[in-house]
N, C-alpha and C positions, 0 to 999 in steps of 0.2 A: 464806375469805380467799385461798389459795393458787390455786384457782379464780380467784380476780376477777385476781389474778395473772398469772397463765397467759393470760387471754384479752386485757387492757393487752399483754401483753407479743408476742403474735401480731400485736394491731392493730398495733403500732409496727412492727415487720419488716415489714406489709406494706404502710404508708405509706411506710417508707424504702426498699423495693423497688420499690414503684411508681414514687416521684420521681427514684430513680437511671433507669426506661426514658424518660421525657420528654426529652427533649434540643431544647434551644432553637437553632436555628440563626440567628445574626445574618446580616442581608444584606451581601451584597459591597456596599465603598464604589464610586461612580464614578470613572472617574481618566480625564482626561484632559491627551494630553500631547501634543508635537508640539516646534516650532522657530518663532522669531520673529527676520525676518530684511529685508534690505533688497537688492535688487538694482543700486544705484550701485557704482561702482569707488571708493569712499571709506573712509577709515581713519577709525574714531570718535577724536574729540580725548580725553583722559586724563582724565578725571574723569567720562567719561557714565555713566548709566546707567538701564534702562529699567525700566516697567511693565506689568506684563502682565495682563490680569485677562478673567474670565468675566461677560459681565451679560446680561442677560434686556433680548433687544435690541426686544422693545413697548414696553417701561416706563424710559422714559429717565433719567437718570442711575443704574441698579437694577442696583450691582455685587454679583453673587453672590459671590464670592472674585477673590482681588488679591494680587500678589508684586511686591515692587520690588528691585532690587540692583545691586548696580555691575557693568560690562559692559566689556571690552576690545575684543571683536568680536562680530561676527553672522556665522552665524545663531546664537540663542541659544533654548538646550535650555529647556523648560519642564515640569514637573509638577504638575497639579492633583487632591487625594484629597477627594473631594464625601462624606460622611456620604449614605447613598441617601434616607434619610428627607429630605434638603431638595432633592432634584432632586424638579420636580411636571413631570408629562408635558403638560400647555400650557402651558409656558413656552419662548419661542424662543431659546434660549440662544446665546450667542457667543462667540470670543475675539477680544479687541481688544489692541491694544499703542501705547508710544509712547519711543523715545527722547528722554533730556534732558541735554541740558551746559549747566552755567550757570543751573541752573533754566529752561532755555528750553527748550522741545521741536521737534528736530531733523530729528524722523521719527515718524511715526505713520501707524495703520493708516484708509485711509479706504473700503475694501468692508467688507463684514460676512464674517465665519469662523464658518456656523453646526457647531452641535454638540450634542450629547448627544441631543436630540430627533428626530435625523434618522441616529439612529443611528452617527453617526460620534463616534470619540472623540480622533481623532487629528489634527493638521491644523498646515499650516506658514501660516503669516498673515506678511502681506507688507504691508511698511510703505512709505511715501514718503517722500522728502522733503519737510518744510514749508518753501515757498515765502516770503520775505519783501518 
Protein backbone atom coordinates (compact mmCIF):
# COMPACT_ATOMS: atom_id res chain seq x y z
CA UNK A 1 0.00 0.00 0.00
CA UNK A 2 2.67 2.55 0.80
CA UNK A 3 4.23 1.50 -2.35
CA UNK A 4 1.14 2.25 -4.50
CA UNK A 5 1.61 5.39 -2.36
CA UNK A 6 4.80 6.53 -3.24
CA UNK A 7 4.35 5.95 -6.89
CA UNK A 8 0.51 8.28 -7.03
CA UNK A 9 2.50 10.54 -5.21
CA UNK A 10 5.70 10.78 -7.80
CA UNK A 11 3.10 10.78 -10.66
CA UNK A 12 1.38 14.07 -9.22
CA UNK A 13 4.96 16.12 -8.72
CA UNK A 14 5.61 15.22 -12.06
CA UNK A 15 2.37 16.21 -13.74
CA UNK A 16 2.39 19.37 -11.60
CA UNK A 17 5.98 19.92 -12.81
CA UNK A 18 5.43 19.44 -16.10
CA UNK A 19 2.24 21.82 -16.33
CA UNK A 20 4.07 24.58 -14.36
CA UNK A 21 7.08 24.35 -17.78
CA UNK A 22 4.13 24.96 -20.38
CA UNK A 23 3.56 28.58 -20.53
CA UNK A 24 0.87 29.78 -22.82
CA UNK A 25 1.57 33.04 -24.52
CA UNK A 26 -1.50 35.05 -25.49
CA UNK A 27 -1.08 37.23 -28.80
CA UNK A 28 -0.56 40.89 -28.82
CA UNK A 29 -3.87 42.69 -29.58
CA UNK A 30 -3.81 45.03 -32.74
CA UNK A 31 -4.00 48.66 -32.06
CA UNK A 32 -4.42 51.12 -34.19
CA UNK A 33 -4.33 54.66 -33.66
CA UNK A 34 -3.77 57.95 -35.30
CA UNK A 35 -5.91 61.53 -35.59
CA UNK A 36 -9.17 62.44 -37.47
CA UNK A 37 -9.11 65.88 -38.58
CA UNK A 38 -10.30 68.35 -41.01
CA UNK A 39 -8.16 70.94 -42.96
CA UNK A 40 -10.92 74.18 -43.25
CA UNK A 41 -10.24 77.23 -41.02
CA UNK A 42 -13.56 76.57 -39.06
CA UNK A 43 -14.53 76.12 -35.32
CA UNK A 44 -16.85 73.21 -34.74
CA UNK A 45 -20.38 74.56 -33.44
CA UNK A 46 -20.88 73.32 -29.46
CA UNK A 47 -22.58 70.11 -29.36
CA UNK A 48 -20.55 68.19 -32.43
CA UNK A 49 -19.42 65.24 -32.16
CA UNK A 50 -17.75 62.63 -34.24
CA UNK A 51 -17.57 58.83 -35.33
CA UNK A 52 -14.77 57.06 -36.11
CA UNK A 53 -14.73 53.48 -36.96
CA UNK A 54 -12.59 50.68 -38.68
CA UNK A 55 -14.53 48.53 -41.53
CA UNK A 56 -13.56 46.09 -43.95
CA UNK A 57 -13.70 48.46 -46.96
CA UNK A 58 -14.94 45.26 -49.79
CA UNK A 59 -17.80 44.40 -47.87
CA UNK A 60 -20.04 47.56 -47.40
CA UNK A 61 -21.70 48.62 -44.74
CA UNK A 62 -19.00 45.88 -42.48
CA UNK A 63 -17.99 47.99 -39.45
CA UNK A 64 -15.16 46.18 -37.57
CA UNK A 65 -15.25 48.52 -34.39
CA UNK A 66 -16.74 52.11 -33.86
CA UNK A 67 -16.21 54.92 -31.16
CA UNK A 68 -18.48 57.84 -31.04
CA UNK A 69 -18.13 61.05 -28.52
CA UNK A 70 -18.31 64.47 -28.24
CA UNK A 71 -15.71 66.67 -29.91
CA UNK A 72 -14.69 70.55 -29.25
CA UNK A 73 -11.97 70.52 -31.89
CA UNK A 74 -9.95 68.59 -34.57
CA UNK A 75 -7.73 66.94 -35.15
CA UNK A 76 -9.05 64.39 -32.83
CA UNK A 77 -6.81 61.61 -31.20
CA UNK A 78 -8.14 58.13 -31.68
CA UNK A 79 -7.50 54.50 -30.33
CA UNK A 80 -8.47 51.26 -31.68
CA UNK A 81 -7.34 47.63 -29.26
CA UNK A 82 -8.53 44.69 -32.14
CA UNK A 83 -8.54 41.18 -29.92
CA UNK A 84 -5.78 39.48 -33.00
CA UNK A 85 -7.94 36.58 -33.13
CA UNK A 86 -10.64 38.91 -35.24
CA UNK A 87 -8.19 40.77 -37.67
CA UNK A 88 -8.21 37.93 -40.80
CA UNK A 89 -5.28 38.85 -43.29
CA UNK A 90 -7.86 39.35 -46.43
CA UNK A 91 -9.75 41.70 -45.24
CA UNK A 92 -8.98 45.37 -46.42
CA UNK A 93 -9.40 47.18 -43.47
CA UNK A 94 -9.95 51.04 -43.02
CA UNK A 95 -10.60 54.05 -41.07
CA UNK A 96 -13.27 56.14 -41.82
CA UNK A 97 -14.81 59.12 -39.89
CA UNK A 98 -17.71 61.67 -39.87
CA UNK A 99 -18.61 64.79 -37.88
CA UNK A 100 -22.20 65.60 -36.57
CA UNK A 101 -24.09 68.78 -35.19
CA UNK A 102 -27.58 68.51 -34.89
CA UNK A 103 -27.64 64.92 -35.87
CA UNK A 104 -26.62 66.13 -39.36
CA UNK A 105 -23.04 65.25 -40.61
CA UNK A 106 -20.89 68.22 -41.19
CA UNK A 107 -17.76 66.62 -42.38
CA UNK A 108 -16.80 63.20 -43.34
CA UNK A 109 -14.18 61.28 -44.73
CA UNK A 110 -14.59 60.64 -48.50
CA UNK A 111 -10.88 58.56 -49.64
CA UNK A 112 -10.34 55.36 -47.97
CA UNK A 113 -7.41 55.34 -44.84
CA UNK A 114 -6.28 51.67 -45.44
CA UNK A 115 -4.80 49.72 -42.53
CA UNK A 116 -3.83 46.79 -40.61
CA UNK A 117 -3.31 44.74 -43.92
CA UNK A 118 -0.76 46.91 -45.34
CA UNK A 119 0.90 47.02 -42.56
CA UNK A 120 0.34 50.29 -41.32
CA UNK A 121 -1.20 50.94 -37.95
CA UNK A 122 -1.20 54.44 -37.78
CA UNK A 123 -2.88 57.08 -39.85
CA UNK A 124 -4.37 60.63 -39.80
CA UNK A 125 -7.71 60.54 -42.07
CA UNK A 126 -8.94 63.65 -43.47
CA UNK A 127 -12.32 64.67 -43.54
CA UNK A 128 -14.50 67.18 -45.82
CA UNK A 129 -16.77 69.21 -45.59
CA UNK A 130 -20.34 67.99 -46.71
CA UNK A 131 -21.52 70.15 -49.24
CA UNK A 132 -25.32 71.11 -49.08
Amino acid sequence: MLVMFKRILVLLVCAVSLSACVTVQEEKPVIVNGAAGYLEKITLPQGSSITIAIIDMDTPGAIIAQKSFDIARAPVPFKFILPSETVEDKVNYGVVAMILYQNQVIFQTYDRFPVITNGKYTTEVLMKAVRK
